[in-house]
Biotite code that builds the C-alpha atoms (Angstrom):
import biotite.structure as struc

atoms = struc.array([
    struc.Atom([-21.176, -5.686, -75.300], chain_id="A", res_id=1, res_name="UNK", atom_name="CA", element="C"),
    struc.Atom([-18.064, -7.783, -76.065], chain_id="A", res_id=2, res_name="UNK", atom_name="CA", element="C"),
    struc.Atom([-14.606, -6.527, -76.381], chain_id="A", res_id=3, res_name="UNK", atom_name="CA", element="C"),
    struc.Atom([-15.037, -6.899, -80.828], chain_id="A", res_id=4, res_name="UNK", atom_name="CA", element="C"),
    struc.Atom([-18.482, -5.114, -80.457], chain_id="A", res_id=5, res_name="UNK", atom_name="CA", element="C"),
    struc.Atom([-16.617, -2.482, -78.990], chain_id="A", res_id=6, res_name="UNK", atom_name="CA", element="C"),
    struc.Atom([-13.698, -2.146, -81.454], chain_id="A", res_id=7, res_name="UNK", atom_name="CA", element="C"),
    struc.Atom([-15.894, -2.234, -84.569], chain_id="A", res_id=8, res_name="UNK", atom_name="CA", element="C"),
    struc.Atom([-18.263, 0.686, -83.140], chain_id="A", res_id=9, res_name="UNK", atom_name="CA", element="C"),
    struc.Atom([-15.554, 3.162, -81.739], chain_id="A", res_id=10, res_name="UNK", atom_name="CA", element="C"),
    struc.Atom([-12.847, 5.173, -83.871], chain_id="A", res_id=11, res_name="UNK", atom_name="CA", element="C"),
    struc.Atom([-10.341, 6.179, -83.682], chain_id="A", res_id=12, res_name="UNK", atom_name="CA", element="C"),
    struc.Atom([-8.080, 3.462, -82.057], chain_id="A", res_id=13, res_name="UNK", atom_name="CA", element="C"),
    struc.Atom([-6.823, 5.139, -79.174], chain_id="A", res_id=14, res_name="UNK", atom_name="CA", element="C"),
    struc.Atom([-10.175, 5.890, -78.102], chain_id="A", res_id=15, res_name="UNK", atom_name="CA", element="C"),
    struc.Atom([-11.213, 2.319, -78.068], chain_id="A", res_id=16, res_name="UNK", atom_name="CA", element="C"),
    struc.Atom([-7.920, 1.639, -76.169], chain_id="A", res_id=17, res_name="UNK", atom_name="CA", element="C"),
    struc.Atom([-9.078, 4.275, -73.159], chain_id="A", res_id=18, res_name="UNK", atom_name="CA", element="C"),
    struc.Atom([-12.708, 3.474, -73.328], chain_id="A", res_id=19, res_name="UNK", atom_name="CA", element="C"),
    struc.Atom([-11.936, -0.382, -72.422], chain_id="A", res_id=20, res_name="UNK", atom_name="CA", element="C"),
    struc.Atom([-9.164, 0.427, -70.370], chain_id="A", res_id=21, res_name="UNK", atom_name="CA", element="C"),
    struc.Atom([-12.249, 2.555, -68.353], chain_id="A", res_id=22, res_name="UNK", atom_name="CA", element="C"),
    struc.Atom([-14.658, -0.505, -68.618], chain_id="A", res_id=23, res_name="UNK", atom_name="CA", element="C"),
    struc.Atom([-11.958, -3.101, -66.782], chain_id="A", res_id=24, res_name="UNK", atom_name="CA", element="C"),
    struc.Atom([-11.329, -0.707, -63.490], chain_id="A", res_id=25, res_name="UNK", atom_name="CA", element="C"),
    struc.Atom([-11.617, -1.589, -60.318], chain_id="A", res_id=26, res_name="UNK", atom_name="CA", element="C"),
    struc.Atom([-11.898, 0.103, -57.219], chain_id="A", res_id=27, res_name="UNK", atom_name="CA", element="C"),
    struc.Atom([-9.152, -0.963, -54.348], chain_id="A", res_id=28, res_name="UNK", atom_name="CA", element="C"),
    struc.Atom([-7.392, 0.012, -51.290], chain_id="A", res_id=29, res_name="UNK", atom_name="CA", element="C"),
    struc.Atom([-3.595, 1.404, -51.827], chain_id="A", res_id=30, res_name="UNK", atom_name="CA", element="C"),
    struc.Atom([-0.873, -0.018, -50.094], chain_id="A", res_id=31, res_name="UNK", atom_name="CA", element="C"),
    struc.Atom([-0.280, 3.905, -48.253], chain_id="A", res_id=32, res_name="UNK", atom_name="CA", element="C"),
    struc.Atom([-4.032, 3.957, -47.281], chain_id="A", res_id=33, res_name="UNK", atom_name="CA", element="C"),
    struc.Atom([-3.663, 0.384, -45.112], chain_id="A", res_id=34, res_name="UNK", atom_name="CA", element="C"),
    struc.Atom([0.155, 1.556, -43.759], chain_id="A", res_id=35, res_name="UNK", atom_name="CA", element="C"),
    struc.Atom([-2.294, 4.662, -42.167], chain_id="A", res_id=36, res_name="UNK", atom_name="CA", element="C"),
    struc.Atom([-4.809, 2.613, -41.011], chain_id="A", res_id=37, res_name="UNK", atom_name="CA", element="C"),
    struc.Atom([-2.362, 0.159, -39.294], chain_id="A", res_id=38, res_name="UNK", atom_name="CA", element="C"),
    struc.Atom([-0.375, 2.940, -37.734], chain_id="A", res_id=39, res_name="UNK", atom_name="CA", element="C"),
    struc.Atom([-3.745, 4.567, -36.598], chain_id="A", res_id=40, res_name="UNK", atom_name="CA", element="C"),
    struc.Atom([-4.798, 0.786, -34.736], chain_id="A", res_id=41, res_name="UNK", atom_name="CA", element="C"),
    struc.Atom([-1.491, 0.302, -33.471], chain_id="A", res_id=42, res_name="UNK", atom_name="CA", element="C"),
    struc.Atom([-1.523, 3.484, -31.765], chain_id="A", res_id=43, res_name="UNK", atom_name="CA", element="C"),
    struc.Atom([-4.788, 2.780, -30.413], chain_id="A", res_id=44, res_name="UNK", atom_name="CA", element="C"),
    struc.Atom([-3.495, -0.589, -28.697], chain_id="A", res_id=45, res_name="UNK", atom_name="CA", element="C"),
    struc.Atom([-0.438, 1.100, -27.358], chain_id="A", res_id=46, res_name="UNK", atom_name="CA", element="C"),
    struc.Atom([-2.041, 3.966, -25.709], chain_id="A", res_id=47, res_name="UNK", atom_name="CA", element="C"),
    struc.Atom([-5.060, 1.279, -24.430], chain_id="A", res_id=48, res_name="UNK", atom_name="CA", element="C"),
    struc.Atom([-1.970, -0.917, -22.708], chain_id="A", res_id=49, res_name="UNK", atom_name="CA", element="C"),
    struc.Atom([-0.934, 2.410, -21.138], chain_id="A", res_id=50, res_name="UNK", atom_name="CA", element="C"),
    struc.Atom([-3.997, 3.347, -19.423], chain_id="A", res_id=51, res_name="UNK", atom_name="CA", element="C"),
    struc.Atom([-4.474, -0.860, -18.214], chain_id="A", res_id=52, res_name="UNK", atom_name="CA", element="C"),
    struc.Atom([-0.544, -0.407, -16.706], chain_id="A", res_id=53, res_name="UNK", atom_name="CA", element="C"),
    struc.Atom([-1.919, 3.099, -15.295], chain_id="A", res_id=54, res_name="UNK", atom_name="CA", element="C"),
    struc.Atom([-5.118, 1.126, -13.748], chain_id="A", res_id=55, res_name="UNK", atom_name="CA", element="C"),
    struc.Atom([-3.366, -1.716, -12.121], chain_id="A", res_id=56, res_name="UNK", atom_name="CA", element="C"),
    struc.Atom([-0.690, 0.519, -10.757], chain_id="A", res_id=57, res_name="UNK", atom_name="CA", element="C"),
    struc.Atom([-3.536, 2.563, -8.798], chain_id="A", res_id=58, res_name="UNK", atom_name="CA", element="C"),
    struc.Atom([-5.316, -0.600, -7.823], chain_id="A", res_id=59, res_name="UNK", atom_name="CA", element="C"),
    struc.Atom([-2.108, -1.844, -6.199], chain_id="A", res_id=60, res_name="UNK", atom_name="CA", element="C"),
    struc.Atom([-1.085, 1.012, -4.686], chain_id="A", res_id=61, res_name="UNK", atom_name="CA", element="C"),
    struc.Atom([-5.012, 1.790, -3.354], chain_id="A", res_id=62, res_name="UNK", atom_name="CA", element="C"),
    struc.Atom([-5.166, -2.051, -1.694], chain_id="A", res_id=63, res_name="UNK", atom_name="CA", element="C"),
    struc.Atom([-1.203, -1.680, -0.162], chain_id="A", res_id=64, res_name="UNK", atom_name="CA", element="C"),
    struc.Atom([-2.668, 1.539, 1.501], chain_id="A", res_id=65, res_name="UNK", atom_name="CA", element="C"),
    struc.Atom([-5.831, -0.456, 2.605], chain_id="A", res_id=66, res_name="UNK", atom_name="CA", element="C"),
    struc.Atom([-3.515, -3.181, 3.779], chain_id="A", res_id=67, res_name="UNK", atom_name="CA", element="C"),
    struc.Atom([-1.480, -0.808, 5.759], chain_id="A", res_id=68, res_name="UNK", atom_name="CA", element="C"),
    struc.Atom([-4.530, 0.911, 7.427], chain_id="A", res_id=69, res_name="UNK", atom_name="CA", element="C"),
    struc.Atom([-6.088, -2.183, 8.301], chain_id="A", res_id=70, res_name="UNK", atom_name="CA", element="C"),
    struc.Atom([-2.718, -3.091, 9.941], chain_id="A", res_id=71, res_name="UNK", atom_name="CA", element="C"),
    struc.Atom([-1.669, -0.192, 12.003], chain_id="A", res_id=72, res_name="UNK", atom_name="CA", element="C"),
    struc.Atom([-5.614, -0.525, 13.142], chain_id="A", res_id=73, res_name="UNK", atom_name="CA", element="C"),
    struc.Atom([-4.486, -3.939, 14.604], chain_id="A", res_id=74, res_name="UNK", atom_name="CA", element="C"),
    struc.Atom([-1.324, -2.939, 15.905], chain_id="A", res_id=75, res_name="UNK", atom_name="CA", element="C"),
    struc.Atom([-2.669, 0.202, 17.750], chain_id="A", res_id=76, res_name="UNK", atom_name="CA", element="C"),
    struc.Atom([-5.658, -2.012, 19.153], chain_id="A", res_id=77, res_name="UNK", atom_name="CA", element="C"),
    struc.Atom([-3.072, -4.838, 20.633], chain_id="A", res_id=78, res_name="UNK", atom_name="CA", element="C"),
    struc.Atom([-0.627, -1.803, 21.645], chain_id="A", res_id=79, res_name="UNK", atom_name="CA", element="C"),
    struc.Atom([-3.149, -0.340, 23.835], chain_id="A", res_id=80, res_name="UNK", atom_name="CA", element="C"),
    struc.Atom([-4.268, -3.052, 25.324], chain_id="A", res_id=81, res_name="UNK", atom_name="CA", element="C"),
    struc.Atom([-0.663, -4.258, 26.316], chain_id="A", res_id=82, res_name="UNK", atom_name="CA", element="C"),
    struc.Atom([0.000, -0.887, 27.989], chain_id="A", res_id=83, res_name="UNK", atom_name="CA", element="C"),
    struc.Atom([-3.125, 0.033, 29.690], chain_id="A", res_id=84, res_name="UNK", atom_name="CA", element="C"),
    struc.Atom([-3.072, -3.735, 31.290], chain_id="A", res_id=85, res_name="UNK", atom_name="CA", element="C"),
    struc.Atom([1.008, -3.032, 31.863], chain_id="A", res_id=86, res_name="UNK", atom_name="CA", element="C"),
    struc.Atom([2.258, -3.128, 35.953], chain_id="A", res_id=87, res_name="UNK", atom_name="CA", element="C"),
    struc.Atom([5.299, -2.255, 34.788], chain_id="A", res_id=88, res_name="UNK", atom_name="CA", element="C"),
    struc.Atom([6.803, -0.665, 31.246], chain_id="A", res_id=89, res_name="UNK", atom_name="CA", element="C"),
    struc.Atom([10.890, 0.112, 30.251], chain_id="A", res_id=90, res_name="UNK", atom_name="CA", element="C"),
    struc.Atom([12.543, 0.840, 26.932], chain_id="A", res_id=91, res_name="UNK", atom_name="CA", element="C"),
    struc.Atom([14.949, -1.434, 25.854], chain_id="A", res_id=92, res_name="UNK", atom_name="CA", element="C"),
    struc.Atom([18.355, 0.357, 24.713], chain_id="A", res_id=93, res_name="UNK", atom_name="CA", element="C"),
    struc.Atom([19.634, -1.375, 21.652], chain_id="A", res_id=94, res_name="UNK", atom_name="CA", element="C"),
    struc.Atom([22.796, -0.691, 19.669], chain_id="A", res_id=95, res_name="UNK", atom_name="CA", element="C"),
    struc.Atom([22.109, 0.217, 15.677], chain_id="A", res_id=96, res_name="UNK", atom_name="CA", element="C"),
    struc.Atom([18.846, -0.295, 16.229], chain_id="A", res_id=97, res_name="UNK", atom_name="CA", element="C"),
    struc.Atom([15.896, 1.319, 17.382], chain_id="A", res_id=98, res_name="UNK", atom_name="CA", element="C"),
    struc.Atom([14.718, 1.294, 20.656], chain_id="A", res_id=99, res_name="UNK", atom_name="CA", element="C"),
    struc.Atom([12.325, -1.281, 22.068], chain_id="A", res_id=100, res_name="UNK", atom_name="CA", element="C"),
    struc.Atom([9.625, -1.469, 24.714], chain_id="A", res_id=101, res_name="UNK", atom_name="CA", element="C"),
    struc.Atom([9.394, -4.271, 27.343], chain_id="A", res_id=102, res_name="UNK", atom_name="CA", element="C"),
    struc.Atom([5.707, -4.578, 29.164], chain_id="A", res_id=103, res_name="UNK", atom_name="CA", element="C"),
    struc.Atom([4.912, -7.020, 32.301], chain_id="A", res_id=104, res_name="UNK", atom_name="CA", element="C"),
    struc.Atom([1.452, -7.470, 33.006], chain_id="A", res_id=105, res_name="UNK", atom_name="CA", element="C"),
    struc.Atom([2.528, -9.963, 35.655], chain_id="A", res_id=106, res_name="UNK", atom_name="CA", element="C"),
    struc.Atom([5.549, -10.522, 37.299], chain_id="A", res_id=107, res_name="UNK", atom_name="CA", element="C"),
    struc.Atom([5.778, -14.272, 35.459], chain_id="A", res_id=108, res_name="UNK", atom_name="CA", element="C"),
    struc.Atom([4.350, -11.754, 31.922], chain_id="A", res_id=109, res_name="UNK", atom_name="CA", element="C"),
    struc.Atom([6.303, -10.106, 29.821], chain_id="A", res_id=110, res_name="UNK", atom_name="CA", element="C"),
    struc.Atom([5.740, -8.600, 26.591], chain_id="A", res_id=111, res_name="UNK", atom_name="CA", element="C"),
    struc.Atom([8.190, -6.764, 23.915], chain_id="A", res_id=112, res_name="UNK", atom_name="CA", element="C"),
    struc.Atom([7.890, -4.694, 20.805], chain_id="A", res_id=113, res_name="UNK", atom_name="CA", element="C"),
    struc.Atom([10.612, -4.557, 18.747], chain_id="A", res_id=114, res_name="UNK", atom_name="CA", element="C"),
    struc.Atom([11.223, -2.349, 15.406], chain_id="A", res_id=115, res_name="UNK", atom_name="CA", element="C"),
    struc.Atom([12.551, -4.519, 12.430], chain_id="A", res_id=116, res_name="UNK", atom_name="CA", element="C"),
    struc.Atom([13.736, -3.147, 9.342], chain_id="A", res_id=117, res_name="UNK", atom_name="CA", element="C"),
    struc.Atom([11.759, 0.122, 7.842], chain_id="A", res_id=118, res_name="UNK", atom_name="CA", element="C"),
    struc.Atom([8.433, -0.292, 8.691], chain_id="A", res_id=119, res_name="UNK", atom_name="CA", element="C"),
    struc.Atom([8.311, -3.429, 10.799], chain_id="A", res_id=120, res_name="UNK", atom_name="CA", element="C"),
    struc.Atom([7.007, -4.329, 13.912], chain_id="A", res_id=121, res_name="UNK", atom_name="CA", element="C"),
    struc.Atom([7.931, -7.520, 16.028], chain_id="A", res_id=122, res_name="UNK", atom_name="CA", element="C"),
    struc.Atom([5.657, -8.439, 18.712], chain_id="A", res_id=123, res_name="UNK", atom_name="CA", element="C"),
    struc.Atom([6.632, -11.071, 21.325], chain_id="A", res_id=124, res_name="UNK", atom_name="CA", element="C"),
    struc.Atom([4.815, -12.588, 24.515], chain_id="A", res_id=125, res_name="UNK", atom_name="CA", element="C"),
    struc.Atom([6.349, -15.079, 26.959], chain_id="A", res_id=126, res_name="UNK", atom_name="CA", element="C"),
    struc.Atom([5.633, -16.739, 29.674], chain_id="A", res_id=127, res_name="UNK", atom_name="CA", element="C"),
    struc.Atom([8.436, -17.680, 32.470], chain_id="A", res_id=128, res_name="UNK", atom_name="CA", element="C"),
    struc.Atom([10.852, -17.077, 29.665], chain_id="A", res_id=129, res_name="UNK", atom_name="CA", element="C"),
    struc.Atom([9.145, -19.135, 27.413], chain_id="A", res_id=130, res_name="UNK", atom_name="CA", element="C"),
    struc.Atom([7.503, -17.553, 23.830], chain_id="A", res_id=131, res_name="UNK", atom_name="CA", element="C"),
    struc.Atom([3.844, -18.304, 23.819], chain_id="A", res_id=132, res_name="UNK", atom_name="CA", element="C"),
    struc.Atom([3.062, -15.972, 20.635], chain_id="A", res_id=133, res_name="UNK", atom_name="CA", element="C"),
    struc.Atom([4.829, -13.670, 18.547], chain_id="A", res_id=134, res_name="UNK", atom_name="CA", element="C"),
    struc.Atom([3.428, -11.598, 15.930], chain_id="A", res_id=135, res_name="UNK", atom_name="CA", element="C"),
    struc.Atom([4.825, -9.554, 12.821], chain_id="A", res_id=136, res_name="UNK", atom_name="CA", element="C"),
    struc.Atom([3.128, -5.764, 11.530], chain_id="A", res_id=137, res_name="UNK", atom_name="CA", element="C"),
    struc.Atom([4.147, -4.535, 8.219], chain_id="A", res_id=138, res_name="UNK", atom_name="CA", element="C"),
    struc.Atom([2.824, -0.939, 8.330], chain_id="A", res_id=139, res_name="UNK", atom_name="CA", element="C"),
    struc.Atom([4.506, 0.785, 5.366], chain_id="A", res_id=140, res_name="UNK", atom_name="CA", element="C"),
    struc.Atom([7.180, 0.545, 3.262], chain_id="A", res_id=141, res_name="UNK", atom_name="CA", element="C"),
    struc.Atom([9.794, 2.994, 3.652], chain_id="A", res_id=142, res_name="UNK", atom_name="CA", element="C"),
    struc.Atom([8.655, 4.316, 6.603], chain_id="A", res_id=143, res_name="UNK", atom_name="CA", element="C"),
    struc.Atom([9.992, 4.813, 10.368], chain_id="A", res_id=144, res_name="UNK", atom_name="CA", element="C"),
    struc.Atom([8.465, 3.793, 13.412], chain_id="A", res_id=145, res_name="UNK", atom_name="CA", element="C"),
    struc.Atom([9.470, 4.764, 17.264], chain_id="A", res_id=146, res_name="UNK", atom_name="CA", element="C"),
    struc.Atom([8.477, 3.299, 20.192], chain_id="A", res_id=147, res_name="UNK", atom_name="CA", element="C"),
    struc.Atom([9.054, 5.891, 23.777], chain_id="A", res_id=148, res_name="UNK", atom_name="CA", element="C"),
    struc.Atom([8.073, 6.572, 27.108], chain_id="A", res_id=149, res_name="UNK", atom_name="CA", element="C"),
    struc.Atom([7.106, 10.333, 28.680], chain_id="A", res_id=150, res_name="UNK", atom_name="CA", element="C"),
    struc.Atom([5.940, 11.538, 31.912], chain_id="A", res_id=151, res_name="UNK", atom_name="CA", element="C"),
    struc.Atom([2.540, 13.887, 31.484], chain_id="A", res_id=152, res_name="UNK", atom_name="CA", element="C"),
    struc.Atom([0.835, 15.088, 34.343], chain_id="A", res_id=153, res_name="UNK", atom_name="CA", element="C"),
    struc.Atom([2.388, 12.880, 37.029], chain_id="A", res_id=154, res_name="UNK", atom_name="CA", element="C"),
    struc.Atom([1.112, 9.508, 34.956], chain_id="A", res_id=155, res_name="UNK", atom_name="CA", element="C"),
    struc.Atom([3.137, 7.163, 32.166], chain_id="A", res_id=156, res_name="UNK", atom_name="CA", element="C"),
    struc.Atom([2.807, 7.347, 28.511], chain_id="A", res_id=157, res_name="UNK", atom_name="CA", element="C"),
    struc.Atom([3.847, 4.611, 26.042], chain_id="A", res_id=158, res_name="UNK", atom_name="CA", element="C"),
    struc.Atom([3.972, 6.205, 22.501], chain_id="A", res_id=159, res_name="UNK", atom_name="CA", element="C"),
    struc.Atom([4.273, 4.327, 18.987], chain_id="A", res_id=160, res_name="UNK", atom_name="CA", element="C"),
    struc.Atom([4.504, 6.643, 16.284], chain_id="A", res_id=161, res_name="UNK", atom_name="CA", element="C"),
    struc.Atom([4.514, 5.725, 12.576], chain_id="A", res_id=162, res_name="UNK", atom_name="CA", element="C"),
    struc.Atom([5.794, 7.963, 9.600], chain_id="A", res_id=163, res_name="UNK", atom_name="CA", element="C"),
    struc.Atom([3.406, 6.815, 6.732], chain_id="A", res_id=164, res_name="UNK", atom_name="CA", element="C"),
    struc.Atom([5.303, 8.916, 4.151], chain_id="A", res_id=165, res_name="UNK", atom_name="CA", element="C"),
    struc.Atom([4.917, 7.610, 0.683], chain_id="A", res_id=166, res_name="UNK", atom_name="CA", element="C"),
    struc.Atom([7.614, 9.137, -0.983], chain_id="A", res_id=167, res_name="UNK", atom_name="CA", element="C"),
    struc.Atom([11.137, 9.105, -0.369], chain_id="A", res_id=168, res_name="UNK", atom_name="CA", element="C"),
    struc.Atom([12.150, 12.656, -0.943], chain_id="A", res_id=169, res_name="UNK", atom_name="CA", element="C"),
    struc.Atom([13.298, 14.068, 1.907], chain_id="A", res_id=170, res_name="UNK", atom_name="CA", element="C"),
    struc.Atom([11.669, 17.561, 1.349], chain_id="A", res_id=171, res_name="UNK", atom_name="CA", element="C"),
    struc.Atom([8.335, 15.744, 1.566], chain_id="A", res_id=172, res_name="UNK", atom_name="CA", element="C"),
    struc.Atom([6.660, 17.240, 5.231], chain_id="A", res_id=173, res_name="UNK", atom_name="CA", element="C"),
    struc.Atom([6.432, 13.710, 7.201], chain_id="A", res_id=174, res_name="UNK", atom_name="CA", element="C"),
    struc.Atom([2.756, 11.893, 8.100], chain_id="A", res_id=175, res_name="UNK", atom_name="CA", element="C"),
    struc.Atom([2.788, 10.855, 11.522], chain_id="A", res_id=176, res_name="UNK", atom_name="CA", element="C"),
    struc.Atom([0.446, 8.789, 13.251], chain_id="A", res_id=177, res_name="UNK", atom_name="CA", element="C"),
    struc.Atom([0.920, 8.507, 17.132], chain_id="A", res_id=178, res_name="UNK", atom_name="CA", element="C"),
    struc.Atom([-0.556, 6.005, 19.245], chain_id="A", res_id=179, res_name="UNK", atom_name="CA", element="C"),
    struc.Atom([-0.419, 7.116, 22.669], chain_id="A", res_id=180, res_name="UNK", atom_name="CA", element="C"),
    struc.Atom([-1.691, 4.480, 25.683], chain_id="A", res_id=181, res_name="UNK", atom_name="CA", element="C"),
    struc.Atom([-1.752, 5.313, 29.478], chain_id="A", res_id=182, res_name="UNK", atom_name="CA", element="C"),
    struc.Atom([1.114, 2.671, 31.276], chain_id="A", res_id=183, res_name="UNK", atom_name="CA", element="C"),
    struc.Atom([-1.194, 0.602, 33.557], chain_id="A", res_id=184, res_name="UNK", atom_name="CA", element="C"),
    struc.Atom([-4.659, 2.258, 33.113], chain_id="A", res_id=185, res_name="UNK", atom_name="CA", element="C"),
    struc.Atom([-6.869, -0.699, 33.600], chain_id="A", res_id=186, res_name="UNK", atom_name="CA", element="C"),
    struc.Atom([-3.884, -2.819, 35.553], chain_id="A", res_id=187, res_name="UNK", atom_name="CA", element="C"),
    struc.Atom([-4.962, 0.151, 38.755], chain_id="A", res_id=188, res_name="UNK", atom_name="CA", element="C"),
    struc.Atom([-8.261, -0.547, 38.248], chain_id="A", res_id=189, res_name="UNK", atom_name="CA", element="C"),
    struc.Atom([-9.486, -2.889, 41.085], chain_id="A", res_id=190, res_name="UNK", atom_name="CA", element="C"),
    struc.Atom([-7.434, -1.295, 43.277], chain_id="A", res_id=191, res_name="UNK", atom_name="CA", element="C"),
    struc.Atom([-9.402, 2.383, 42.455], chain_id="A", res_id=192, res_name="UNK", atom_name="CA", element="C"),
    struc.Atom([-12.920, 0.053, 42.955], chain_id="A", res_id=193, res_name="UNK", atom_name="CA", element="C"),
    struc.Atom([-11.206, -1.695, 46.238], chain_id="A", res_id=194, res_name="UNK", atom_name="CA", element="C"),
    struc.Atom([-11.018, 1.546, 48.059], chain_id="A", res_id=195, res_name="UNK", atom_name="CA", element="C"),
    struc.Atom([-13.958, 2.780, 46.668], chain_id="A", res_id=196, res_name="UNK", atom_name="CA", element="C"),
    struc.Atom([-16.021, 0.407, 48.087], chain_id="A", res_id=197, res_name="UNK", atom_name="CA", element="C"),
    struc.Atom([-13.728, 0.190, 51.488], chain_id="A", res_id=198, res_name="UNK", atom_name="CA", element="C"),
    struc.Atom([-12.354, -3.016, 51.107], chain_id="A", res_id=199, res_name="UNK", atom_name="CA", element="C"),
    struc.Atom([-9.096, -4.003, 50.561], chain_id="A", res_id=200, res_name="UNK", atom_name="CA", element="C"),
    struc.Atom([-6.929, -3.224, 47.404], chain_id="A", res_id=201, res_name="UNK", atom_name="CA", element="C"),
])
């Protein structure tokens, strides 16, 4: 039906007027309804970035603590096993800094462990004053470590305990971990299987 079909068949005007004004709608979107939507997507984007920062801030902090265990697990491997082969075994007094431990296996042997900065442990082996290896632990961030000596039962004790506290605040209760290694346990050894046998030491 064309638009003069349309005015010759309706009366009066005005009705033709609202009856082609009805024929030539359209339906649309309004400028408000896509403002909503947008807002609606944005705020879905935002709050996804927050829970990917939220995710990669618990991975990192999950592998640091991985890290950390695997590397006290070192140090407290090496530790014992530079005590327990130790003939002799003294702390080493140091101003403004934490004491350190000196080990000699052999009279030409020494080792040291010295605390570095929160955290950090420096290991050093010579040999006739010369430095055949030296080794750095990063334990924890933050945290404090103490190397000491103590007298149990008649027998030596080397001691290296680590405060793995996360947090700063000084009400937190601390998280020790001790790793405690008998001075010259295996150095006495074929000495104890010398006179067990009767031969000489």
């Amino acid at each position: 039906m064309t638009a003069r079909n349309v005015l010759s068949r309706c009366w009066p005007r005005p009705a033709c007027g609202r009856l082609m004004a009805r024929g030539n709608r359209r339906r649309g979107v309004t400028l408000i309804e896509m403002i909503v939507v947008m807002s609606g997507v944005a705020a879905m984007l935002g709050l996804t970035v927050l829970m990917l920062q939220l995710l990669l801030k618990l991975d990192g902090a999950s592998r640091a603590r991985l890290d950390s265990a695997g590397m006290l697990a070192r140090l407290g491997e090496q530790f014992r096993s530079d005590v327990h082969g130790a003939a002799t075994a003294k702390l080493l007094e140091q101003p403004s800094r934490p004491a350190g431990l000196r080990i000699e296996p052999e009279p030409d042997r020494a080792i040291e462990y010295q605390v570095k900065g929160q955290g950090k442990v420096f290991r050093q082996e010579s040999t006739k004053g010369k430095v055949v290896r030296s080794e750095n632990y990063e334990i924890t961030r933050g945290g404090r470590v103490e190397l000491a000596l103590k007298q149990e039962g008649g027998r030596r004790f080397a001691t290296l305990t680590v405060d793995r506290q996360a947090s700063r605040n000084s009400t937190d209760p601390p998280r020790l971990f001790e790793v405690l290694a008998q001075v010259g346990k295996n150095n006495n050894r074929p000495a104890a299987a010398a006179r067990a046998t009767g031969g000489m030491p």
